[in-house]
N, C-alpha and C positions, 0 to 999 in steps of 0.2 A: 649515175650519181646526180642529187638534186642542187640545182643551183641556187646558191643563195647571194641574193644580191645583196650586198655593203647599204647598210641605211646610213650614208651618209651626204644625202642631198638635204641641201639647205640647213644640215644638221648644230649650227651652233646657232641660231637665227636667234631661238627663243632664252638660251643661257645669256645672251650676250645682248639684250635689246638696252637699246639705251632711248629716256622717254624727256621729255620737258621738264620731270618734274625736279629737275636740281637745277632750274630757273625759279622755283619756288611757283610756277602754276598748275592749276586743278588741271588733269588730261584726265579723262574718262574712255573707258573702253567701251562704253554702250551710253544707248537709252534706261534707266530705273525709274519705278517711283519714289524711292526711297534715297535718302543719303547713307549710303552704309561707306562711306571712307574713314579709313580709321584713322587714330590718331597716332602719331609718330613720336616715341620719347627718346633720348637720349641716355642712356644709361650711364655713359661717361667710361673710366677705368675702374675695374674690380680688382677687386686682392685674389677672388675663384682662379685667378691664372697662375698663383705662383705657386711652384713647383711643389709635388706631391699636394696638396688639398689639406697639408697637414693645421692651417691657422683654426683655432677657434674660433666658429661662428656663434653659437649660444653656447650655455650650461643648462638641463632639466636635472633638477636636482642634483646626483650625482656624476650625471650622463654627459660627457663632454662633443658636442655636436660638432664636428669638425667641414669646412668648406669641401673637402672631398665626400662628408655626406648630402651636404645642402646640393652639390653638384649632379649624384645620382639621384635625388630626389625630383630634382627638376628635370633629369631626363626621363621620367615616370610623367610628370606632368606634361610634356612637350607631346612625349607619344599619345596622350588619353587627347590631347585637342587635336594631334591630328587623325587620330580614331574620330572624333565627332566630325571632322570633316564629310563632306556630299562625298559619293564614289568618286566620280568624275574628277575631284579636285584631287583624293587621295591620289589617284591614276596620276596626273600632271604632276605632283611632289614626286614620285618614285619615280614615275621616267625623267623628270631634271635628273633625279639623283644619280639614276642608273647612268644620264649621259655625262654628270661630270663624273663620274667612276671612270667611267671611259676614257674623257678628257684628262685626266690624271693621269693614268695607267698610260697614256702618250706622252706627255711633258715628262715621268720619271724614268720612263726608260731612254728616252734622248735627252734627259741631266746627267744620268749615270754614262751614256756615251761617251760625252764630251767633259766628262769629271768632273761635275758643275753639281750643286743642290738644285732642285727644284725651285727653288725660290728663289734662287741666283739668275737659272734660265728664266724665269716669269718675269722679276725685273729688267733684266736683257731686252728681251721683246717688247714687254712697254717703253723702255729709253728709245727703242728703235722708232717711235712714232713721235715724229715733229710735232714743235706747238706750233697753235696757229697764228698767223700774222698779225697786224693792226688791221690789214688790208681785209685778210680773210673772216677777221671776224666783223669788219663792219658790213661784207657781202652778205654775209650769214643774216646780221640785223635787216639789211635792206630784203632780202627775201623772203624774211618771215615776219613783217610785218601783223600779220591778222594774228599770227600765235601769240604776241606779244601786248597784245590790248592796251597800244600806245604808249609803252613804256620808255623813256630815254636813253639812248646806248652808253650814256656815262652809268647809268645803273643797272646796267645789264650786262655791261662787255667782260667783267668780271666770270659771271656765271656761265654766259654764252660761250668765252674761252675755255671754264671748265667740263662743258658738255661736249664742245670740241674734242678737245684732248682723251676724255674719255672716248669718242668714238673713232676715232684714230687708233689708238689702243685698242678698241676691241678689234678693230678691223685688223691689227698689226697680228694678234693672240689668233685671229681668225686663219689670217694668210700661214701664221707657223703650222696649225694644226688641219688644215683641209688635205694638204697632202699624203701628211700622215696617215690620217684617217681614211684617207681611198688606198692607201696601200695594205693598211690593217684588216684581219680577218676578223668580224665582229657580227652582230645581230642582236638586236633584242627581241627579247621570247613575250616578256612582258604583255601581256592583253589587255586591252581598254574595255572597260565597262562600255554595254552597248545599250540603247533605248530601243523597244521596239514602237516602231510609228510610223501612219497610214502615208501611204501616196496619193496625193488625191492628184486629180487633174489640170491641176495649175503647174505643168511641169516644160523646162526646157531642155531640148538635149534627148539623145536616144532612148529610148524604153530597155533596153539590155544593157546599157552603161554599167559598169561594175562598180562604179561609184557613184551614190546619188545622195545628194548634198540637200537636207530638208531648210528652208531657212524661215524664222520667223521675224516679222518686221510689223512695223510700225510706219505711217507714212509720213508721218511728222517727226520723225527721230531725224535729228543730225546723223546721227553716227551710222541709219541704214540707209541714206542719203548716199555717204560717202561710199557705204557696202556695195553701192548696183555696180559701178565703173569693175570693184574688185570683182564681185561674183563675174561679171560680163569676161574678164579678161583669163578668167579660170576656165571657162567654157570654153573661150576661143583657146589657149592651152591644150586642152584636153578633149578635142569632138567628138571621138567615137567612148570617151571614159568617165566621163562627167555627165550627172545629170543632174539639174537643180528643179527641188520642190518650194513652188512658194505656200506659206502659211500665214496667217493675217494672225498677228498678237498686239491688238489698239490698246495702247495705256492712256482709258480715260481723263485718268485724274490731272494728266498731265498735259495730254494733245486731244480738245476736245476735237478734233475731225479725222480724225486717226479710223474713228472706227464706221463714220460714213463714207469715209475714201474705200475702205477697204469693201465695204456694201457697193458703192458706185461703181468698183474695178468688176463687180462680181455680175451685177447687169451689163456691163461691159462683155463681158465672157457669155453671159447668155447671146451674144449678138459676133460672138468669134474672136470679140479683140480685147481679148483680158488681156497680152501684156502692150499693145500698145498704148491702152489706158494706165496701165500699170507704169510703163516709161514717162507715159505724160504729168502722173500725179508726182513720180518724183523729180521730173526736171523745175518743178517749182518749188522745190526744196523745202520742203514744209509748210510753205506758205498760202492756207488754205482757207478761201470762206465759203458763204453759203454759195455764192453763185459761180464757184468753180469746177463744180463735176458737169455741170452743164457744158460750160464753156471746154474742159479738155473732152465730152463725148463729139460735139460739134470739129473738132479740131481731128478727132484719129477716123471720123464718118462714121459713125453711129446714127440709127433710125433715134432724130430726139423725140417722139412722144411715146415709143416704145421704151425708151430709155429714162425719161422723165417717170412714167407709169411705175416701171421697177422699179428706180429709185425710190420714190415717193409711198408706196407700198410696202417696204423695206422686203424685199422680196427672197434677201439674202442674208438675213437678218438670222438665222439658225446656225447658216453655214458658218460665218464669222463666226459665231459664240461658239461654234464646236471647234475651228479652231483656236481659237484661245483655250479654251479649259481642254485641248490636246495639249500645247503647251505646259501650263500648268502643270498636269498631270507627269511631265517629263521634266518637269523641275526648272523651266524657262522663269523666270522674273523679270528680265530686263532682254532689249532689245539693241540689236540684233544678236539672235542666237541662230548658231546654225549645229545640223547633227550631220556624221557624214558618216554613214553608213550605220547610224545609230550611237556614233560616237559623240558627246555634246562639246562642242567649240562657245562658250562663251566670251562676247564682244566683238569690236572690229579687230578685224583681222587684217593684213595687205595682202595681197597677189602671192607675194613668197612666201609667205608662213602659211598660208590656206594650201597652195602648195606643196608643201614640203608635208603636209597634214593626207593629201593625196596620193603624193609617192611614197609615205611610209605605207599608207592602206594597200595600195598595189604592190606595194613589196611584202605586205603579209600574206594575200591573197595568192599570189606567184608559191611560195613558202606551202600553203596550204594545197 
C-alpha cells in the first residue's frame, strides 16, 4: 500500500499571513516596473445580505429584478475575472480555496463535538489570544523602526496594536488546527501549472536534486537583496534536494546597472567565480556605479585585465538578454521570481513559505 504523506507542513502559513499593510504602508512583494497596486474601496453594508434576496433592486419595464438576481449575476462576473486570471494565479485561488475547505471541514467537526457552532469555536480561539501590552507594543515600535519611516508611536501604537492582536490570533487559530490537521487523513490532488525552462549553468546545489528552484533577479532589487539570505538558507535545509538556477532578469528602467552587474557576474564566471562575484554584487545592496564591478572582481581575485577586457566588450551581452526574454517568455515582470520545478512563485518569499512550497513538491513527487 502507497504511502501518502499528510501536506500539512507549514500548511496555514499562506491563509494566515499577516503583512504592514493595516499600518497603512506600501509592502511590496517584489521589484516591478510598473505600479500595478490597486485600489482599495469600501463597500460599507448592503441590503444583498438580507434574507432570501427577495428586495427589489431595479424594475425593466415589467420585469422586477430582485437582489437575489443581481446576487447570481455577479457570481457570473466574479468567475469570468477569475477565468482571466494568469494560470498560475488561477492555481494559488483554488489551492487557498481547497485548503480553507479543508480548514473548515476541521473547525466544524470539533464545533459539533463540543456542541458549539462554528463561529462560537472561531471566536473562542481568537478571545484566547491576549492583547498586547503598552510595554509590548512599544518593543514592537522600537524594533521596527526602518518599516516605520520615522513615524511617532503616538500615531502608530493604535495600528501597531491591531496588527498585534491580529497575529496572536492567527497564531492562536494556527495552534487549534496543526494538530488537527497531522491527525486528519487528507491530500490534495490539485496540480500546479508548470513552465518549462532551461537550466543553464549558473547553478548551486546537486545536478540530481529533485527539486530545482530557477530564480530570476535583478541586482538592484531590494526585494532580491533580501531573496539571497532566503534562497541561501533553503539550500542549507535541503543539500541533497534542492537545487537553485540563477537567471539574470535587469529592469532597465528602473535600476540602470542591474544589467551590467549581471554582464560583470558573467565575466566573472568565465574566470570560475560567478557566484562569488555574484555574493559580492549583492552585499552592496544595490548600490552600484560605474567603478564597482572592478572593485568587487579585485575583491573575490579575478585576473583584472581579463576581466576589464570582457567587461568592457560586453562579452556577455547575448547571454543576459536571453535570459530575460526566457523570463518574459514564462510570464516573469517583476523581480524576484522564482519557478520550482517549473512552478512560478512570484515575489519574496521567507525561508518557510519557500519551504513549505518544497515539501509540498516532495510530497507530490513521493505520491507519484
Amino acid at each position: 500500500m502507497m504511502n501518502i504523506r499528510n501536506d500539512s507542513s507549514h500548511k496555514t502559513n499562506g491563509m494566515l499571513a499577516i503583512t504592514l499593510a493595516s499600518l497603512g504602508l506600501l509592502v511590496l512583494a517584489g521589484c516591478n516596473p510598473r505600479d500595478l497596486s490597486p485600489d482599495t474601496v469600501d463597500a460599507g453594508p448592503t441590503s444583498a445580505s438580507r434574507e432570501g434576496g427577495t428586495e427589489i433592486a431595479a424594475i425593466i419595464e415589467d420585469r422586477e429584478i430582485t437582489i437575489g438576481d443581481v446576487d447570481e449575476h455577479m457570481k457570473d462576473q466574479f468567475i469570468e475575472e477569475f477565468l482571466r486570471q494568469p494560470e498560475d494565479r488561477r492555481f494559488e485561488m483554488r489551492e487557498n480555496a481547497v485548503r480553507d475547505l479543508i480548514q473548515n471541514h476541521v473547525v466544524q467537526a470539533e464545533a459539533k463535538k463540543q456542541g458549539k457552532t462554528p463561529e462560537a469555536l472561531l471566536e473562542e480561539i481568537e478571545n484566547s489570544a491576549p492583547e498586547p501590552t503598552i510595554e509590548e507594543i512599544t518593543a514592537w515600535y522600537s524594533e521596527n523602526q526602518s518599516r516605520l519611516r520615522g513615524a511617532k508611536l503616538e500615531d502608530v501604537a493604535s495600528p501597531i496594536k491591531d496588527l498585534m492582536l491580529k497575529e496572536r490570533r492567527a497564531e492562536a487559530l494556527r495552534e487549534f488546527l496543526e494538530p488537527k490537521l497531522e491527525a486528519l487523513s487528507w491530500k490534495i490532488i490539485l496540480a500546479p501549472p508548470r513552465q518549462e525552462l532551461e537550466v543553464t549553468r549558473l547553478a548551486r546545489g546537486p545536478a540530481d536534486a529533485p527539486v530545482t528552484i530557477v530564480a530570476f533577479s535583478d541586482y538592484q532589487c531590494p526585494y532580491c537583496v533580501r531573496a539571497e539570505p532566503v534562497l541561501a538558507e533553503v539550500l542549507k535545509r535541503y543539500p541533497d534536494q534542492v537545487r537553485l538556477v540563477q537567471r539574470h532578469f535587469p529592469l532597465d528602467n528602473i535600476h540602470p546597472f542591474a544589467r551590467p552587474a549581471a554582464e560583470a557576474a558573467m565575466c566573472a564566471e568565465e574566470q570560475g567565480k560567478f557566484w562569488e562575484y555574484h555574493d559580492g554584487i549583492f552585499e552592496r545592496q544595490g548600490k552600484l556605479e560605474d567603478g564597482s564591478f572592478a572593485e568587487i572582481g579585485s575583491a573575490v581575485g579575478l585576473d583584472d585585465d581579463a576581466f576589464n577586457l570582457c567587461f568592457e566588450e560586453r562579452r556577455y551581452e547575448d547571454f543576459v538578454e536571453a535570459d530575460f526574454t526566457a523570463g518574459q517568455e514564462a510570464g516573469v515582470t517583476g523581480t524576484p521570481s522564482f519557478f520550482l520545478n517549473g512552478i512560478k512563485l512570484t515575489g519574496a518569499r521567507d525561508a518557510d513559505e519557500l519551504s513549505r512550497y518544497v515539501d509540498q513538491e516532495l510530497a507530490r513527487l513521493e505520491i507519484e
